[in-house]
N, C-alpha and C positions, 0 to 999 in steps of 0.2 A: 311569557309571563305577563301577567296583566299588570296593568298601572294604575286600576282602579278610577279609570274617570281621567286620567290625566294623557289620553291620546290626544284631544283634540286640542292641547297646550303642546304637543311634542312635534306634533305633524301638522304642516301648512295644508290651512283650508285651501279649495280655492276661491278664486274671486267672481262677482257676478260676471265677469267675461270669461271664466276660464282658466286664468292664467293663476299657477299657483302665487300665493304674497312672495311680494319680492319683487316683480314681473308685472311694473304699471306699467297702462298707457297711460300716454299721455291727454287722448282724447276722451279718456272717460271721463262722464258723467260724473258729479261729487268729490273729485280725489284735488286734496290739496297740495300742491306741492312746491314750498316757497321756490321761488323764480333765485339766480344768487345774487340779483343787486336789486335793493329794495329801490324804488322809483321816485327822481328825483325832478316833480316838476311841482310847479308854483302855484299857487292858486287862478294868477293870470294865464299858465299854460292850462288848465283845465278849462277855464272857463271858453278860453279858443281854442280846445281842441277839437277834430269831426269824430261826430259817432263813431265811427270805426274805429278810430285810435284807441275811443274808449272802451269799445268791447274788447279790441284786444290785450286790452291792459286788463280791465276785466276776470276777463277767461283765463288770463296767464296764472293769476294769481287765485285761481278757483271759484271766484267767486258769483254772484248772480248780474243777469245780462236782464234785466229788466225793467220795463216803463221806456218813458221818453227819455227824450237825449239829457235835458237838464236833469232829470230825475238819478239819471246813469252817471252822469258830472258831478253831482250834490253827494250822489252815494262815493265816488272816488274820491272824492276831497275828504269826507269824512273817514275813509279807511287807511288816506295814505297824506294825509298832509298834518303834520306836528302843531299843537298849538304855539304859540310864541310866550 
């Protein structure tokens, strides 16, 4: 029986790697996936943290690894530190 247009609402696409929804990687490209403890450093730990700390905080939390390192520090402050 047809559905009239409502198969591809009934049946999972797949994803651009293949794998039907449902079935993330982790290492894909675009997909966010909140981390379960949201990140608890200071502006004083940003500002001393090494690159790497910061792309990995970053990538965890999907989001872009781009510019220099202050540029990567300014952007994490701004997505995870509260104002007062």
């Amino acid at each position: 029986m047809s559905r009239g247009g409502m198969d591809s609402a009934v049946r999972p696409s797949p994803n651009m790697d293949g794998r039907p929804n449902g079935q993330h990687s982790r290492e894909r490209c675009g997909h966010f996936q909140m981390p379960l403890h949201y990140p608890r450093f200071t502006r004083a730990d940003y500002e001393s943290m090494p690159e790497w700390r910061v792309d990995c905080l970053l990538k965890e939390y999907g989001l872009p690894i781009t510019g220099n390192v202050e540029h990567k520090r300014k952007f994490a402050m701004g997505a995870f530190l509260w104002p007062n």
